[in-house]
C-alpha positions in Angstrom: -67.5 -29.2 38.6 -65.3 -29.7 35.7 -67.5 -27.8 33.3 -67.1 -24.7 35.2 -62.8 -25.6 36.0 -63.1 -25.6 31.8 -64.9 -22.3 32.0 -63.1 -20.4 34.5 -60.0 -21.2 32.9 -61.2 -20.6 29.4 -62.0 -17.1 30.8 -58.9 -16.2 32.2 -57.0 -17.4 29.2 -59.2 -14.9 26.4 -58.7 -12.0 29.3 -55.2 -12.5 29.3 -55.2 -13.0 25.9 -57.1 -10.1 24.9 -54.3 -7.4 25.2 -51.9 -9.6 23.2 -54.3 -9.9 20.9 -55.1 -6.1 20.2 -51.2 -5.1 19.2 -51.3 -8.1 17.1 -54.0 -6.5 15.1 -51.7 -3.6 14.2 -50.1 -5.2 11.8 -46.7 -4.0 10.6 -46.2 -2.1 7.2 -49.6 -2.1 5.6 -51.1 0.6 3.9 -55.0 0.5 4.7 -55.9 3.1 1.9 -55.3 3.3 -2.2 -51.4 4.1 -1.8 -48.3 2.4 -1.1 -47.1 2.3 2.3 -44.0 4.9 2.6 -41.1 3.9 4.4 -40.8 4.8 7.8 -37.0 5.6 8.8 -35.7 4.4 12.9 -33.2 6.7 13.7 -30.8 5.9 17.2 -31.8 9.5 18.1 -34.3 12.0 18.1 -34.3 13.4 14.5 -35.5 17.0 12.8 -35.6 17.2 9.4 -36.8 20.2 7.9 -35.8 22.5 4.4 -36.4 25.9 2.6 -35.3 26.9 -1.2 -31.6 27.7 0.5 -31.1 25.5 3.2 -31.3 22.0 4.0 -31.2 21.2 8.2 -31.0 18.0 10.3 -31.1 18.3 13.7 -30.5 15.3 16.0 -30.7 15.0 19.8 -27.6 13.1 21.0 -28.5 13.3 25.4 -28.3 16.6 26.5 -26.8 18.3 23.2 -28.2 18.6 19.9 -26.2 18.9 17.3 -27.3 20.7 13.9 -26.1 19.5 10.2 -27.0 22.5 7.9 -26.5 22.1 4.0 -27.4 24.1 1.2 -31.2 23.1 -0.3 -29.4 23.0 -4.1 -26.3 21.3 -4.0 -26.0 19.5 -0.6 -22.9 21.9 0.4 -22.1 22.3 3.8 -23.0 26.4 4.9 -19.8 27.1 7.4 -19.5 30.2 9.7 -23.5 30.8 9.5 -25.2 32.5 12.7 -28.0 29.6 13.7 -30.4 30.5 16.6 -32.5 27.5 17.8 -35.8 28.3 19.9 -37.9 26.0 21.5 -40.4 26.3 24.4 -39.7 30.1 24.8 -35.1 29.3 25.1 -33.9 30.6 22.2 -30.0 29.7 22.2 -27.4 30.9 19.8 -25.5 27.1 18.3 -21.8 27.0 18.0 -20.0 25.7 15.3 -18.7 22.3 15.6 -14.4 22.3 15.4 -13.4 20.0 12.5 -17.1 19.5 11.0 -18.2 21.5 8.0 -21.8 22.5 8.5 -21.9 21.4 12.1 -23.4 23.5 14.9 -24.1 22.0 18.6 -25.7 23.6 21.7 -27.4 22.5 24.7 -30.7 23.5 25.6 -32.7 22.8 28.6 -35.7 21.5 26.9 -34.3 19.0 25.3 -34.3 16.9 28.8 -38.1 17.1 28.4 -39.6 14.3 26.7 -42.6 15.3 24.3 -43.0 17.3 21.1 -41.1 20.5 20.8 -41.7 23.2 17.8 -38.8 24.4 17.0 -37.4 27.1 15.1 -34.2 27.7 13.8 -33.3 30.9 12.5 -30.1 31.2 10.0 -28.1 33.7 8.6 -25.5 33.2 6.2 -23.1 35.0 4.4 -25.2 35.1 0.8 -28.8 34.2 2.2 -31.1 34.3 5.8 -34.0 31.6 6.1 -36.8 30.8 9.2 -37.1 27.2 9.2 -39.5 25.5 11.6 -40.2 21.7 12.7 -41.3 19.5 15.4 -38.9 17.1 17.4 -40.3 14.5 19.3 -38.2 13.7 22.4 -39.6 10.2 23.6 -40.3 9.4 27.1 -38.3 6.2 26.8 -35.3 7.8 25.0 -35.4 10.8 28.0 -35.7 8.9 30.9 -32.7 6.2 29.7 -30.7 9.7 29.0 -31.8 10.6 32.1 -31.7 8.0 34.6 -30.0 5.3 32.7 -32.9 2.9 33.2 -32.3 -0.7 32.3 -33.0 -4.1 32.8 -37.0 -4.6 34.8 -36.7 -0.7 35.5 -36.6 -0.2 32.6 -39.8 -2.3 30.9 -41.5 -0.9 33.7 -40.9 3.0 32.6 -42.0 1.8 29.4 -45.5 0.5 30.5 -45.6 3.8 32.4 -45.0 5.5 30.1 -47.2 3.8 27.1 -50.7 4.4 26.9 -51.6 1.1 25.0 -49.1 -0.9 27.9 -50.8 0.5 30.6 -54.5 -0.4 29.5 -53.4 -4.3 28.2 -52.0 -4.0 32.0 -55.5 -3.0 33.5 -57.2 -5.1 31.7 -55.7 -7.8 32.8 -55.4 -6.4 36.4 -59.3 -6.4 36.7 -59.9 -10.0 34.8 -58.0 -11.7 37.1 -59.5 -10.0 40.3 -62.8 -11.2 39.3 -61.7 -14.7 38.1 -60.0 -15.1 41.8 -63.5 -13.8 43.4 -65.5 -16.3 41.4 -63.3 -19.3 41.6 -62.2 -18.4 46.0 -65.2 -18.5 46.7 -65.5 -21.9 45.9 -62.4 -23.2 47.1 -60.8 -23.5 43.8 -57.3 -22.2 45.3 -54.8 -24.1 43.2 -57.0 -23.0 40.2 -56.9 -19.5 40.8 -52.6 -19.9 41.9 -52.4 -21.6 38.3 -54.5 -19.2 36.0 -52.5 -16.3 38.1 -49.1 -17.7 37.1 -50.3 -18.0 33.7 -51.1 -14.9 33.5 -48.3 -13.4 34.8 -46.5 -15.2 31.9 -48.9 -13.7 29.2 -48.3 -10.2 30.8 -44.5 -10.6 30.0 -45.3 -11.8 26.5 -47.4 -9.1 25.8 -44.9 -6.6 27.3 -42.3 -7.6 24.6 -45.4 -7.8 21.8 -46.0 -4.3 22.5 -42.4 -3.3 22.5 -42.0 -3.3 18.5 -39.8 -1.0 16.7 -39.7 -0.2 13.6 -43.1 -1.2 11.8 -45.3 0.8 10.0 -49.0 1.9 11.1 -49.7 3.8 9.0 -53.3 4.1 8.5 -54.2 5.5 5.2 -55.5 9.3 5.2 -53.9 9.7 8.4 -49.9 9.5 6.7 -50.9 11.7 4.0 -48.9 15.2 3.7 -46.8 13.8 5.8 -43.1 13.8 4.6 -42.0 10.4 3.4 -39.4 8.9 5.2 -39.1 11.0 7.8 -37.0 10.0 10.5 -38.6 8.6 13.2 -36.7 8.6 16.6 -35.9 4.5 17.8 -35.5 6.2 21.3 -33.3 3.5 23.3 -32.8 0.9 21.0 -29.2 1.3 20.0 -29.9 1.0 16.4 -26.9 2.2 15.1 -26.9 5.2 12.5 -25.1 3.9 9.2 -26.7 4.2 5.3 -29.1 1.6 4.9 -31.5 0.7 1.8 -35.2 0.7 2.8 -37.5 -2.0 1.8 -38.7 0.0 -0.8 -35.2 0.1 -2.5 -34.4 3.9 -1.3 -31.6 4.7 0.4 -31.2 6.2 3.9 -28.0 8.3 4.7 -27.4 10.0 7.5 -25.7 13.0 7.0 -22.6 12.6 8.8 -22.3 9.5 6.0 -23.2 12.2 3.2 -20.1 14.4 4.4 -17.9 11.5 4.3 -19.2 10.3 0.4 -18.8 14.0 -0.8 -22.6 13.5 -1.9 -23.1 16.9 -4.1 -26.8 17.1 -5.6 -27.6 19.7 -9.0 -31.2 21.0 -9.3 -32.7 20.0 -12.5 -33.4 22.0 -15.4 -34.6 20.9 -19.0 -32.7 22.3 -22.0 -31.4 21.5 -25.7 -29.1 19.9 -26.1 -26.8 18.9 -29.6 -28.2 15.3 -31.0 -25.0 13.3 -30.9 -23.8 9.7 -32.3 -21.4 7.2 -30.6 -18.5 5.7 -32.3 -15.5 3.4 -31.4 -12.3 4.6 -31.9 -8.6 4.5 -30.8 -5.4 6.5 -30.1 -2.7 6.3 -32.7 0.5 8.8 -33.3 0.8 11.3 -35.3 2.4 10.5 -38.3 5.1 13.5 -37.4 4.7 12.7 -34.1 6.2 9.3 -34.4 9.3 7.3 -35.6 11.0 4.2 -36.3 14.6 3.0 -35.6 15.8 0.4 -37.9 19.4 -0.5 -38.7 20.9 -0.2 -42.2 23.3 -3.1 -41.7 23.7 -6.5 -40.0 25.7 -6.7 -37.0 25.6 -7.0 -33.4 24.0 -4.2 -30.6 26.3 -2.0 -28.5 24.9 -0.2 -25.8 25.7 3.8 -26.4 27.1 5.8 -24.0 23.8 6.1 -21.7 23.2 2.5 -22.1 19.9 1.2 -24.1 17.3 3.3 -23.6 13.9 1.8 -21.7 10.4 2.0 -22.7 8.8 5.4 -21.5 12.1 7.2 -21.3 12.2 10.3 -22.8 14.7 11.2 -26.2 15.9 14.0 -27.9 16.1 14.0 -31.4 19.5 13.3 -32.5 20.4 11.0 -29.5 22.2 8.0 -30.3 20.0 5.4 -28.6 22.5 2.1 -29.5 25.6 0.9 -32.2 25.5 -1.7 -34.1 29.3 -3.1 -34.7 29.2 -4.5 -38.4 28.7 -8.3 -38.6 31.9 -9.3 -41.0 32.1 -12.9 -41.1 35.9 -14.5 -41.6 36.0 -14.8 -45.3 35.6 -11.1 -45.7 37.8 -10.1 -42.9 40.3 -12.1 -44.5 39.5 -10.6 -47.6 39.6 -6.6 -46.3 42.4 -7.6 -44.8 44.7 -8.9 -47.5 43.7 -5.9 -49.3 45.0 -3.3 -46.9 47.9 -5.4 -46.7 48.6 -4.8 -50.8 47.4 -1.4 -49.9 50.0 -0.4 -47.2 53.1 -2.3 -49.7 51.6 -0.3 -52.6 51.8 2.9 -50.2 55.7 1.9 -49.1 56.7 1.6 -53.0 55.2 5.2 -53.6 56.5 7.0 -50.7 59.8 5.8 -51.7 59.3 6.6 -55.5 58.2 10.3 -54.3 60.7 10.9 -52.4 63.4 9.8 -55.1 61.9 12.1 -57.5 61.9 14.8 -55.0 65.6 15.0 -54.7 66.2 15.1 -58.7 63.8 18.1 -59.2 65.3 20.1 -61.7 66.7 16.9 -63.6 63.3 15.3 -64.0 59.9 16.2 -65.1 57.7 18.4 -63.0 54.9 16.2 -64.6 56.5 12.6 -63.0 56.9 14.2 -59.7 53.2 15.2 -59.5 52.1 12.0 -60.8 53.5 10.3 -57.4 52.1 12.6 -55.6 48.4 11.9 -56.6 49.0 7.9 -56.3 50.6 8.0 -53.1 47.5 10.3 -51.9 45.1 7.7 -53.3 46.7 5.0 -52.1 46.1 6.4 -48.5 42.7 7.2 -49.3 42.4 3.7 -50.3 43.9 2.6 -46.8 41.3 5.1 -45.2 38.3 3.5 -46.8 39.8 0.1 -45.8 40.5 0.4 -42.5 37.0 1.6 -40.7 35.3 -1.8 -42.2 36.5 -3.7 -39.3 36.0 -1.4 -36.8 33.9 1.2 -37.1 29.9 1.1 -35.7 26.7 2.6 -36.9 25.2 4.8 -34.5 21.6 4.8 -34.2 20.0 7.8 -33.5 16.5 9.0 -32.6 14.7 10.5 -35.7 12.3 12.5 -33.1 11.8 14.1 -29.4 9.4 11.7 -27.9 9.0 8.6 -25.8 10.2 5.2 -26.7 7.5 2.9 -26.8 9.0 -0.3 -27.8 12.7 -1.6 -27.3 12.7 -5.0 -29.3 16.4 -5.7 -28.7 19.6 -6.2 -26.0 22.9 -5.8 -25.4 24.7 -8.2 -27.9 21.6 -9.0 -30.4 22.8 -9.6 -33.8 20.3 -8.2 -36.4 19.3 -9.3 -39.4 18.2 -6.6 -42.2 16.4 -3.2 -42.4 12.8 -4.6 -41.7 13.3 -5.5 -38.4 12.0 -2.4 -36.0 14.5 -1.5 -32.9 12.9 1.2 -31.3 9.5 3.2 -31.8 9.5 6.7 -30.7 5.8 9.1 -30.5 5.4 12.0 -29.2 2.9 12.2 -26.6 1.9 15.8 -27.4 0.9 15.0 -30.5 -1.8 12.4 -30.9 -4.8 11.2 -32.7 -8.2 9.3 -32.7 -8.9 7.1 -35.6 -12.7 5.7 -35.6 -15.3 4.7 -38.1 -18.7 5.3 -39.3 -20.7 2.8 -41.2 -23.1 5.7 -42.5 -22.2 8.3 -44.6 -24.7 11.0 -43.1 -22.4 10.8 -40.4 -19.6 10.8 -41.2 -20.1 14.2 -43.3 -22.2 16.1 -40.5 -20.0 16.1 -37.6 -19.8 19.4 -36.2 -17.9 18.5 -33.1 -16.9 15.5 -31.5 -15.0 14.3 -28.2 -13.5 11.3 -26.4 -14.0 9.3 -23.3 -11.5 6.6 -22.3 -11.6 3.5 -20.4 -10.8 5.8 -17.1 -13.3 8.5 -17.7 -10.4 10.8 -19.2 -12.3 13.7 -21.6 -10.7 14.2 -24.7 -11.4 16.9 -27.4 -11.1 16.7 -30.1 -11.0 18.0 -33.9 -12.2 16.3 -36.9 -8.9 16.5 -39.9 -10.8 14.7 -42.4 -12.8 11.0 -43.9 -11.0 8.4 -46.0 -12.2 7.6 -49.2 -11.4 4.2 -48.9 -13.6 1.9 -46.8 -12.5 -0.6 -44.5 -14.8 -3.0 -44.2 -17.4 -1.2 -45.0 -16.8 1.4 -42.8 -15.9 5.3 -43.2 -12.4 5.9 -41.0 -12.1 9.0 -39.7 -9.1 11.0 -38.2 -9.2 13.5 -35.1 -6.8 15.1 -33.6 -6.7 15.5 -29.8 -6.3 18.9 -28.3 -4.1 19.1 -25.3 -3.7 15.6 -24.8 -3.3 14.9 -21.2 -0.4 12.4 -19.9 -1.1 8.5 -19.1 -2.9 8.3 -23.4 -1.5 5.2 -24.9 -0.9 4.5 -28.7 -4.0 1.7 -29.3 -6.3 2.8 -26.1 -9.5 2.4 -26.8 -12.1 5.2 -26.8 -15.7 5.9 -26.5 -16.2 9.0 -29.2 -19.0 11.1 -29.0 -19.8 13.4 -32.1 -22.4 16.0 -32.3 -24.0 16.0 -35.3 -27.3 18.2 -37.1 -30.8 18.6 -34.9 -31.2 19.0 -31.2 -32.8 17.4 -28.1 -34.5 18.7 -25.5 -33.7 17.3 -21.7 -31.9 17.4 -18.8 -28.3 17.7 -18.7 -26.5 15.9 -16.1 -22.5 15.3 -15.4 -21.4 11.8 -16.6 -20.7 10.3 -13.1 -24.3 11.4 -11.4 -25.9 8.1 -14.4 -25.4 4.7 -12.5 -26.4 1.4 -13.4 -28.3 -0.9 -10.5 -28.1 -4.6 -10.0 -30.2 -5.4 -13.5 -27.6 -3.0 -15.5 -30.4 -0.5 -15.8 -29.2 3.3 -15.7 -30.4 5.2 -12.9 -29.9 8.3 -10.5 -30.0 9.0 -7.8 -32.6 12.1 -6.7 -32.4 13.7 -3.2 -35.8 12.9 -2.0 -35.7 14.3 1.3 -32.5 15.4 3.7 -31.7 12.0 4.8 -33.5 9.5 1.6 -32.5 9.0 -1.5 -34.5 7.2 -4.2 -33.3 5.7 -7.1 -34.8 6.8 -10.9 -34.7 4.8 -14.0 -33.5 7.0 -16.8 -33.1 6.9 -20.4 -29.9 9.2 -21.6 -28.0 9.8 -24.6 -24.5 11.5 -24.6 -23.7 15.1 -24.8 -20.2 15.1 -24.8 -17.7 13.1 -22.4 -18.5 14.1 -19.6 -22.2 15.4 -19.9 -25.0 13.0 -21.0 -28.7 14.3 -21.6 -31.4 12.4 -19.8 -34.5 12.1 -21.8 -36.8 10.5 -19.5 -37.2 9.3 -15.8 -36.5 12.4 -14.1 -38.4 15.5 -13.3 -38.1 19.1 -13.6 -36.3 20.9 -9.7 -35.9 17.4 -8.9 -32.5 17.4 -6.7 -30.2 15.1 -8.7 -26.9 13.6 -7.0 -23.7 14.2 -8.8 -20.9 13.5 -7.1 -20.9 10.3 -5.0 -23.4 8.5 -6.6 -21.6 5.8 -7.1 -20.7 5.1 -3.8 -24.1 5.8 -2.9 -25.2 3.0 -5.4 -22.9 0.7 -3.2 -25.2 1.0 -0.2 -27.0 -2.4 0.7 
């Protein structure tokens, strides 16, 4: 009797077991043929992705409306005020563009309550270019009937057995194993058997419900996923997975395009070229040696503002301003000392007024010659007065020896300064500036043909070689450029990176600056635009072309769609 409690039970455990067992089998994510498994994108809505060699169109099902993100194939520029006609099951329907979106079209079409696959063609006519474009969206039963009806909660999992094939047959089976386990085991009076095995199955039924109800794995089966697009987007039906940039596991990136008008993500088609072989140096910005000047005073004494107070770092000057005074420092002995002598000055000039005058009134009786002679001392003797007088009270002006900007103020109202070393304002002229840098070879330092800058904050310079010292410093060739145009916000001792072309060329692809990356190992990478929605990253090797080109050598492939702008945002995305 208990042998066969043992085996009744053991069977209705393996029949109940048996559709658990068969999704288990279908294991997530594996590849069962020579290739890596391709990521498989979940998408909160029914997606269509499909291109041409113009355009570039996702259309995604949102309930009753689908809306319709159309982009240039090339550069990933939103087409506005394009005529797009959608047609599906024999409704063909003319989209509207979106108010406020840039490459946004919406419509509602009847079909797209039907759950099931839809061809679908899209017809589109810009202003430049007119394209066909045709793909399938799959509208799941799920995602229609909770658009529909709003199913949830038990309704719900039961639409979904209904509605899936491999839920319906786990259900059967289990269905008909029980129906004969109750049979055998009724019949001989085994009812609390039966009542238990039945609940436990019950329980296992639920189990497997949720087994089956997986979302995002992959099963793919080898030769069955090939030539199919990688990544394509794969409607989660109602799932709620929200739609935000996400890195797949196999380090690509997934961006919806909503997210891709947001980043400003731009892509350039690549083409190989030559390019100039260049070198990289290390320079920095100094001033022109006519473009900048020193203030220094000739005299000790103490700083008086001038008449617009002292001037301020970054304020502008005219040449010829007086920027400060500097009342003479006399110290008491030789006050004393000036003094006393304008004192025997002004007696002296007394004595000889008087004298003059005297002889004045005997002209005639005395000699022309005598009268004269007073003359010239008293007119000396005020000279002498003259010269005396000012050293007590008179102030040097110091005045700006160029137009410019003041870069350094080194003193304050009241200072006293000590001798003609000591710098009290620096002036340069931000219009006229220059790199200095230095080669230790000499082959390159004599076959520059053109060279230009990059600053700290991506700022392109160019500039123009003047000429190489003849003197090393240590060890090293200086050389002087001067900058063409410099542009405001350059600073006297900013570091640059220079970038000088030199003899022979190179043959690549030539890419802006900002589209080469580094990822978390520090390795230089772009990003390509692998399909509408993925982007996967590529391991490069570049060299400079100027400062804001470089020249990739390696890692990327001809009509590949590189990213330019936004990349490093896009680089950002975890």
């Amino acid at each position: 009797m208990t042998t066969r409690r043992l085996l009744a039970a053991t069977a209705v455990a393996a029949s109940l077991a048996a559709p658990v067992a068969v999704p288990a089998l279908a294991h997530e994510g594996h590849a069962h043929g020579g290739e890596e498994p391709r990521p498989v994108v979940t998408t909160a809505a029914p997606t269509l992705e499909t291109s041409s060699s113009d355009f570039e169109l996702v259309a995604v099902a949102q309930g009753k409306t689908l809306l319709v993100h159309l982009d240039r194939f090339a550069t990933n520029e939103p087409v506005n005020g394009a005529t797009v006609e959608v047609s599906a099951d024999g409704e063909a329907a003319t989209a509207s563009p979106v108010s406020g979106e840039e490459g946004v079209y919406r419509l509602d079409p009847s079909w797209l309550s039907k759950p099931g696959s839809h061809e679908v063609t899209v017809s589109i006519t810009a202003a430049d270019a007119a394209d066909l474009l045709i793909g399938t969206l799959e509208i799941p039963a799920g995602a229609a009937e909770a658009q529909t009806e709003g199913a949830q909660g038990v309704s719900a999992v039961l639409g979904q057995v209904r509605n899936d094939s491999g839920l319906m047959l786990g259900a059967v089976m289990v269905f008909l194993l029980g129906v004969l386990t109750t049979v055998a085991l009724t019949q001989r009076g085994r009812t609390r058997t039966v009542a238990g095995a039945a609940l436990v199955g019950i329980g296992l039924l639920l189990a497997s419900g949720a087994a089956f109800a997986h979302g995002d794995e992959d099963h793919s089966h080898g030769d069955e996923d090939k030539g199919k697009a990688p990544a394509a987007a794969v409607p989660m039906g109602a799932t709620g997975a929200s739609e935000s940039p996400r890195r797949l596991p196999d380090g690509s990136l997934y961006v919806p395009k909503p997210s891709q008008r947001l980043l400003s993500v731009r892509t350039i088609v690549a083409k190989p070229q030559e390019a100039a072989q260049t070198v990289q140096l290390i320079g920095q910005i100094i001033a022109d040696p006519n473009g900048g000047g020193h203030v220094q005073a000739t005299q000790s004494g103490r700083i008086e503002p001038g008449d617009k107070g002292l001037p301020y770092v970054g304020q502008r000057v005219e040449a010829g301003q007086i920027l400060a005074y500097i009342a003479p420092a006399v110290t008491f002995v030789d006050r004393s000392g000036i003094q006393q002598q304008i004192a025997t000055v002004e007696q002296e000039l007394v004595i000889a007024e008087s004298r003059l005058q005297r002889l004045r009134k005997l002209e005639g009786s005395v000699p022309q010659r005598d009268i004269e002679e007073a003359e010239a001392n008293l007119n000396g003797l005020r000279k002498r007065r003259a010269a005396l007088s000012p050293a007590l009270t008179t102030k040097e002006a110091l005045r700006a020896p160029i137009s410019g900007v003041v870069t350094a103020n080194n003193i304050k109202a009241g200072q006293v300064v000590e001798g003609r070393d000591q710098v009290l304002f620096e002036i340069v002229d931000p219009s006229r500036l220059m790199v200095e840098a230095v080669a230790f070879d000499p082959r390159v330092a004599n076959a520059i043909k053109a060279a230009t800058a990059m600053t700290a904050d991506g700022t392109s310079l160019s500039l123009e070689l003047l000429g190489s010292s003849l003197a090393l410093r240590q060890q090293a060739i200086p050389l002087l450029f001067r900058i063409g145009n410099p542009p405001s916000g350059l600073g006297v001792g900013q570091p640059v990176r220079l970038v000088a072309q030199v003899q022979g060329t190179a043959y690549g692809i030539v890419l802006p600056r900002q589209s080469v990356v580094r990822n978390a190992s520090g390795q230089p990478i772009v990003w390509q635009h692998d399909t509408p929605q993925r982007f996967v990253a590529r391991p490069v090797r570049t060299q400079p072309v100027d400062g804001n080109t470089v020249l990739v050598l390696a890692g990327v492939e001809p009509e590949a769609r590189i990213v330019t702008d936004g990349a490093g945002l896009l680089n950002q995305v975890r």
